[in-house]
N, C-alpha and C positions, 0 to 999 in steps of 0.2 A: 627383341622388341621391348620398347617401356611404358611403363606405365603411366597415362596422366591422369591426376585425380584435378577438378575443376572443382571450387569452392565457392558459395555463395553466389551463387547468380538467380537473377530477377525468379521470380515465379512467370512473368512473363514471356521470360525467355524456355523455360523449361516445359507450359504448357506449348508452345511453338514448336519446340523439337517434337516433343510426344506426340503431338499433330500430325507432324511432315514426319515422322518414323511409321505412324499407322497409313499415314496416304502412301506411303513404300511399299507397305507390308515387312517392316524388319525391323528390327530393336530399337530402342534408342542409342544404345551405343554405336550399332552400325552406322546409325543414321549420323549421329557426333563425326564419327571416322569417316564417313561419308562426303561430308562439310568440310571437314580438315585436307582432307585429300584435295577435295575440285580447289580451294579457295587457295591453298598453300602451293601445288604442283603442278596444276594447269596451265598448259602450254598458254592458253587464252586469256592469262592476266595480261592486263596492259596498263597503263596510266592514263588518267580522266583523256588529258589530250592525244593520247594514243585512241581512245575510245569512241572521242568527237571525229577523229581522222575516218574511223570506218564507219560511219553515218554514209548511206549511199545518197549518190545527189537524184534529189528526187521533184525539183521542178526550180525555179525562182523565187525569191522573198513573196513578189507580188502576189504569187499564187494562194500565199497562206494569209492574203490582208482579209482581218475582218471588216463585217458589211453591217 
């Protein structure tokens, strides 16, 4: 396995992880590897219009006109 060291990222980005690592219950690192994992090797990546595709149909235009 290797190692990656991440440099210089936002402070907002870093309070976010620490965040979403304590609503886990697991490190930050875990939570980094965590991330990296779903976003890089999940079956369920798709492309935006791959994405619009699995939108279920869920009534006519007219249904959602506002009033």
């Amino acid at each position: 396995m290797a190692d990656l060291v991440v440099r210089n990222l936002e402070d907002e980005v870093v309070a976010a992880l620490k965040a979403r690592s304590s609503r886990h219950g697991v490190s930050v690192e875990e939570e980094h590897k965590s991330i990296l994992r779903e976003l890089l090797l999940s079956p369920k990546r798709t492309s935006f219009s791959g994405a619009l595709m699995m939108i279920p149909d869920v009534g006519e235009d007219e249904d959602f006109t506002r009033i």
